[in-house]
C-alpha positions, 0 to 999 in steps of 0.5 A: 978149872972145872965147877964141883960137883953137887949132890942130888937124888932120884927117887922111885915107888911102887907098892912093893918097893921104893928107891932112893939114890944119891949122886953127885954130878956136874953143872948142867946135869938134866933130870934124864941124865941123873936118871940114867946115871942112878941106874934106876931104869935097871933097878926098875925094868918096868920104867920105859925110858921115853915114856918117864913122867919126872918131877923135883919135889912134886912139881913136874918137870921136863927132862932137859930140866936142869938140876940144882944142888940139892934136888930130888928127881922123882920118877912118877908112877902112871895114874891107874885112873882119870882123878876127875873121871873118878869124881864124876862117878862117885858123884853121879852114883852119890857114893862119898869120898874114902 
């Protein structure tokens, strides 16, 4: 007999649009595969497929992860700047934070 299925998300966004979708998958189901399954990569062409830095509620992950009931896959955005190297210029400039 084969284990029930469970619920997940996969989330994604961007300053112009954000996505949240539901699925429910088998036991075993890694974050990549949920990904793929969501058809977030079609919503979002940007999205490379080996490139996707992934986490489940702002903890990263790898993507042979593998899901719990429950789970939100969140698909990370690349940092536009180094948060340190931005620091380092604000102190060096004595420019405050804001």
């Amino acid at each position: 007999m084969a284990e029930p299925l469970f619920g997940v998300e996969v989330a994604h966004a961007r300053p112009e649009r954000q996505l949240i979708i539901a699925l429910q998958v088998a036991p075993g189901t890694t974050a990549l595969q949920a990904v793929l399954a969501s058809g977030m990569l079609d919503a979002f062409p940007v999205l490379e497929r080996d490139a996707l830095k992934l986490g489940i509620f702002s903890k990263a992950v790898p993507p042979s992860h593998v899901l719990r009931a429950g789970d939100r896959v969140e698909i990370y955005r690349p940092l536009q700047a180094d948060p340190k190297a931005v620091r380092r210029q604000r102190a060096e400039a004595g420019t405050p934070r804001g």
